[in-house]
N, C-alpha and C positions, 0 to 999 in steps of 0.2 A: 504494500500500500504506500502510495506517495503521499513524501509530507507536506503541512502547509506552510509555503513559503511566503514574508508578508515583509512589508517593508520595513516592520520595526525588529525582524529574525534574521532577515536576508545574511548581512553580514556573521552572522555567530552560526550560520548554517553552510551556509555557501561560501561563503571568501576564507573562511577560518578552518573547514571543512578538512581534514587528512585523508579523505576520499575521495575519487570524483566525482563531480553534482552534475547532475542533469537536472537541465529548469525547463518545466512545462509553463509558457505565456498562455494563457487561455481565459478564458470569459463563457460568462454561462448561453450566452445568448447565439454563440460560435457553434453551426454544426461542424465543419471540419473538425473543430478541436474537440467535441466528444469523439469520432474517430480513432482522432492520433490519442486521446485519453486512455482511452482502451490498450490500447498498443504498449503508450510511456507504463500502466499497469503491467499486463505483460512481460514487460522490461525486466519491472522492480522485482517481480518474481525469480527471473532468471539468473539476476544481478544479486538478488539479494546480499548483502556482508561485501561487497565488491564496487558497488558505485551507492551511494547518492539519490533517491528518486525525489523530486519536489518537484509542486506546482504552485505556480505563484497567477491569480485573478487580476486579470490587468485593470480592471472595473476599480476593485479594490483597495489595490496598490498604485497609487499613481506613479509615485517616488521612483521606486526602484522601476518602473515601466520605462519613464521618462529618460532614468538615467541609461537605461541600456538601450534608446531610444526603438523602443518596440511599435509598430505601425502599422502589419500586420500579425493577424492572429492566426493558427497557431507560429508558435516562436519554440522552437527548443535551442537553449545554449548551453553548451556542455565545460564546464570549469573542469582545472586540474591545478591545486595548489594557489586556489584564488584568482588564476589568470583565465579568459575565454582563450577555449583550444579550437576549437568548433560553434557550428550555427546552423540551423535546421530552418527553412521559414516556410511552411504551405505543410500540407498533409502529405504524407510519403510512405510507403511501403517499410512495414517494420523491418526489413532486411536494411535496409539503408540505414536504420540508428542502429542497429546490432553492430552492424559496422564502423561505427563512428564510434561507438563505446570501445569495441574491441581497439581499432585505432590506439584510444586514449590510457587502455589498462597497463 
C-alpha cells in the first residue's frame, strides 16, 4: 500500500528517505491516474522492503506540486538519495516503471 505523501511529510519521507521513493502526482478527479494507481499499487507489492511507494494529491498539496512544477497528471518521479533520477508523465504500461525502478535499484 502507498503512503501519503503531503506537503508538510514530503521532505522527512522522500528527500530524507534511504530508499528509493516513487511519487505518484495524482488527483481524485484524474481517470488516467486511477489507472496508473492501480499499477504504482502493484509496484509497492512487488517492491515491497526495496523502494518507496507514495502518492502525493496535487489538489491537496499545492506546495510541493508547484515546486516540482507538476502540470500534468499523472506524474511519477522517482528519487534516489533525495535527488530526481527519473520522471514518468501520462499513463504507461506497468513494464515501463518496472523498468525505471529496476534502473534505479
Amino acid at each position: 500500500m502507498a503512503m501519503e505523501i503531503t506537503d508538510s511529510n514530503f521532505e522527512e519521507l522522500v528527500l530524507k528517505a534511504e530508499k528509493p521513493v516513487i511519487v505518484d502526482f495524482w488527483a481524485v478527479w484524474c481517470g488516467p491516474c486511477r489507472m496508473v494507481g492501480k499499477i504504482i499499487d502493484e509496484i509497492g507489492e512487488t517492491y515491497k522492503g526495496k523502494v518507496i511507494i507514495g502518492k502525493l494529491n496535487v489538489d491537496d498539496n499545492p506546495g510541493i506540486t508547484g515546486q516540482f512544477g507538476i502540470r500534468n497528471i499523472p506524474t511519477i518521479i522517482f528519487f534516489k538519495n533525495g535527488e530526481i533520477v527519473d520522471k514518468q508523465v501520462g499513463s504507461v504500461p506497468k513494464q515501463i516503471l518496472v523498468n525505471k525502478i529496476e534502473a534505479i535499484l
